[in-house]
C-alpha positions in Angstrom: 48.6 -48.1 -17.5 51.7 -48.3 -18.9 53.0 -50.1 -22.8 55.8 -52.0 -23.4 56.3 -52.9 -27.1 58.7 -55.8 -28.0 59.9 -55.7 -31.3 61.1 -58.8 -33.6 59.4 -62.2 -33.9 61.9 -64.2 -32.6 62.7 -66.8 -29.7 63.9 -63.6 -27.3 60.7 -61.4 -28.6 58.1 -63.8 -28.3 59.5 -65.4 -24.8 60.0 -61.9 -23.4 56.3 -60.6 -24.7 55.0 -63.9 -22.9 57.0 -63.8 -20.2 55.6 -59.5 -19.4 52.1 -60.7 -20.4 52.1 -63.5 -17.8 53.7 -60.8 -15.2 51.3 -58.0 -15.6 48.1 -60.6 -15.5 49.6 -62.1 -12.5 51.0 -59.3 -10.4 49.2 -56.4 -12.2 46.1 -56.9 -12.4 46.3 -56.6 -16.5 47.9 -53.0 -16.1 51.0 -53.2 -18.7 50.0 -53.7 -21.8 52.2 -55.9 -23.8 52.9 -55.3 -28.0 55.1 -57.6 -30.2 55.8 -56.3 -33.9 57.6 -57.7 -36.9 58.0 -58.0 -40.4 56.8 -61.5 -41.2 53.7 -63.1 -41.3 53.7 -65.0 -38.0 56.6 -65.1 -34.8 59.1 -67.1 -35.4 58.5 -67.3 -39.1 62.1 -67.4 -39.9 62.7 -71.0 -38.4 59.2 -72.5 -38.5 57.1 -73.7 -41.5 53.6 -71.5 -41.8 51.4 -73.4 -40.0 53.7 -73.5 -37.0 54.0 -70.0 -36.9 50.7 -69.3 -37.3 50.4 -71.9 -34.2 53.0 -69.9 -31.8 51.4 -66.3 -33.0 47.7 -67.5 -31.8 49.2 -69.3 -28.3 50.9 -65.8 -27.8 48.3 -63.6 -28.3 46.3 -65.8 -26.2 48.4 -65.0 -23.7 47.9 -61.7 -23.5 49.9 -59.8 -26.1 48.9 -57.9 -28.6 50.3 -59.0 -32.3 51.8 -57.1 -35.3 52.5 -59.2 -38.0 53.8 -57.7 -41.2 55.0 -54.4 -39.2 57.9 -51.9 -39.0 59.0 -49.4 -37.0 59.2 -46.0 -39.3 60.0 -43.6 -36.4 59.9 -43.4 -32.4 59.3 -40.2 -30.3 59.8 -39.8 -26.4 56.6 -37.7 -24.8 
């Protein structure tokens, strides 16, 4: 299968990481796996209080994609 990794915790990363989740359990049969990392504790943590975060982080990963909270990119190699 193939791995598509979204990163930032924001409106466009989460939507997007939902949005591939929902596409690949729809029309792939679960094949693309979906990642979303960032730097803060929860998605969207920048304009949400905690617990609402914590709220949109749980509803995304229950759709599908795999969370990375408190993550950073240190270096990215093509195979």
């Amino acid at each position: 299968g193939k791995h598509i990794a979204i990163v930032g915790g924001g409106f466009l990363g989460s939507e997007l990481a939902v949005a591939l989740a929902q596409y690949s359990a729809n029309k792939l049969n679960g094949l693309l796996k979906i990642s979303q990392i960032f730097p803060e504790d929860g998605t969207l943590a920048t304009v949400f209080p905690r617990y609402l975060s914590r709220w949109t982080t749980s509803r995304i990963a229950k759709a599908g994609v795999d969370i990375h909270p408190n993550s950073q990119i240190v270096s990215v190699s093509v195979a």
